[in-house]
N, C-alpha and C positions, 0 to 999 in steps of 0.2 A: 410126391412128397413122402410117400410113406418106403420107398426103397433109399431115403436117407439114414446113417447113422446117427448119433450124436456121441461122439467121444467128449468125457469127461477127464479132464487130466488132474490128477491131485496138486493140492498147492504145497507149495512147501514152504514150513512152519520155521521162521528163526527159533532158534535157541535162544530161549529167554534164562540171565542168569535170577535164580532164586536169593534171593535177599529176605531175612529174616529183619522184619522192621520191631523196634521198640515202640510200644505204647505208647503214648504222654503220661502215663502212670509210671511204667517202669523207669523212664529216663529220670523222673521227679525224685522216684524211692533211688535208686541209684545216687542222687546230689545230694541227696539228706544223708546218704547215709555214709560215705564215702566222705573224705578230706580232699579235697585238689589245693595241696601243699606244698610250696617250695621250702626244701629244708634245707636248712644252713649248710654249707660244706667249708671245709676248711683248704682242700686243693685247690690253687692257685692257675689257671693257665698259664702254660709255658708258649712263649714265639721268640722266633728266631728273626732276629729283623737285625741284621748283619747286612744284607743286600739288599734294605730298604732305604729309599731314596733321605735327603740330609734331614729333611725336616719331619719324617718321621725316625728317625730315629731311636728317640728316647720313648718310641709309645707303648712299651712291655710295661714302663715303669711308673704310666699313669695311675691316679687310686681308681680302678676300676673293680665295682663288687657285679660281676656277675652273677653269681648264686647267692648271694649276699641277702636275707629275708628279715627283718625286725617285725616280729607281729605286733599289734597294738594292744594296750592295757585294756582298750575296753571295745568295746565291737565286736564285730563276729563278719566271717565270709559271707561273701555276697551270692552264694549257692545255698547257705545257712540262715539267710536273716529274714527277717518276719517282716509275712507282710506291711504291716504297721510303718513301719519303718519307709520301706517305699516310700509310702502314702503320704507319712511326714516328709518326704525329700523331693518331692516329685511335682510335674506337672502334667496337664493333658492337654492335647490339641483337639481341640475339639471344633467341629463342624456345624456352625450354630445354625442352629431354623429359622424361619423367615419370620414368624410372632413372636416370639419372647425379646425381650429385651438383654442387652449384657448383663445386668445386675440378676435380672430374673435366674437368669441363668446360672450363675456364679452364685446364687443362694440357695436353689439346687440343688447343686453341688455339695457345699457347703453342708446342708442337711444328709445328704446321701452320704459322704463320707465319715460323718460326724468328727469335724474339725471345726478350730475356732478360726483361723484366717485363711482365708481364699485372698485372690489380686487376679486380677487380668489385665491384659497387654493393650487396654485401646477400646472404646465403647464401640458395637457394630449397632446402627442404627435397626429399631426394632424390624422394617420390615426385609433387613437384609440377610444377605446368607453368605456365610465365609469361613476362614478359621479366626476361631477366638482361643487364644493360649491363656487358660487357666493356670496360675501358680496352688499350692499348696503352702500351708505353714510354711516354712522351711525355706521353699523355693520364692517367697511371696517377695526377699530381696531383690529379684532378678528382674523383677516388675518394670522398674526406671528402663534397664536398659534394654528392656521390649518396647516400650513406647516409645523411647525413643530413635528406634531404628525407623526405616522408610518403608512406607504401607506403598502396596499394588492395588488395583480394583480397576474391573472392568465391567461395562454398564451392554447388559443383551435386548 
């Protein structure tokens, strides 16, 4: 054994390309501070649909607004707007635990957010576990038409 050698061969290394990653910081200050705005333009696309078949023919001359932008009077971009706002709009899917009850849960809620109307999509019996879709203000409309769509459940 000992008039053995051991060759070692080097390995060889791909080329890894270097990518410079943004933060979750910078990407944030980047959105705040920046506008991602379509401005209005007044040029028209031009097409030639001469050799386009009969029924399209006349499609140059539909009212088509492609760059065509109307901001609104009141709001703001959705890179710009406050949390708050969310919060009023929004709902969660949330994956309830096996003790609590819906209500319990959806009071929670309720507290943690500090909002006045919560709704959920369906009572889960308290020792069950599943998704329970919490509404928010706002969203608390949408409520009807979660309950009354069709529940799954499977028994382990």
């Amino acid at each position: 054994m000992a008039d053995e050698e051991v060759v070692i061969l080097p390995k060889k290394h791909k080329k890894k390309k270097e990518r410079k990653s943004l933060q979750e910081e910078d990407v944030a200050e980047i959105q705040h501070a920046e506008e991602f705005l379509i401005k209005p333009e007044s040029k028209v696309a031009q097409l030639d649909t001469s050799q386009w078949p009969l029924l399209l023919k006349n499609f140059d001359k539909l009212n088509v607004r492609t760059t065509h932008y109307t901001p609104l009077p009141c709001g703001s971009y959705p890179l710009k707007r406050e949390i708050g706002d969310y919060i009023r709009t929004g709902f969660i899917n949330l994956d309830k635990p096996s003790n609590p009850s819906s209500h319990e849960v959806v009071a929670w809620i309720r507290r943690i957010l500090r909002v006045e109307k919560t709704g959920h999509s369906g009572t889960l019996d308290p020792k069950v576990t599943g998704c329970l879709i919490v509404c928010i203000e706002r969203a608390t409309r949408l409520v009807k038409s979660q309950q009354s769509a069709g529940k799954d459940w499977w028994e382990r």
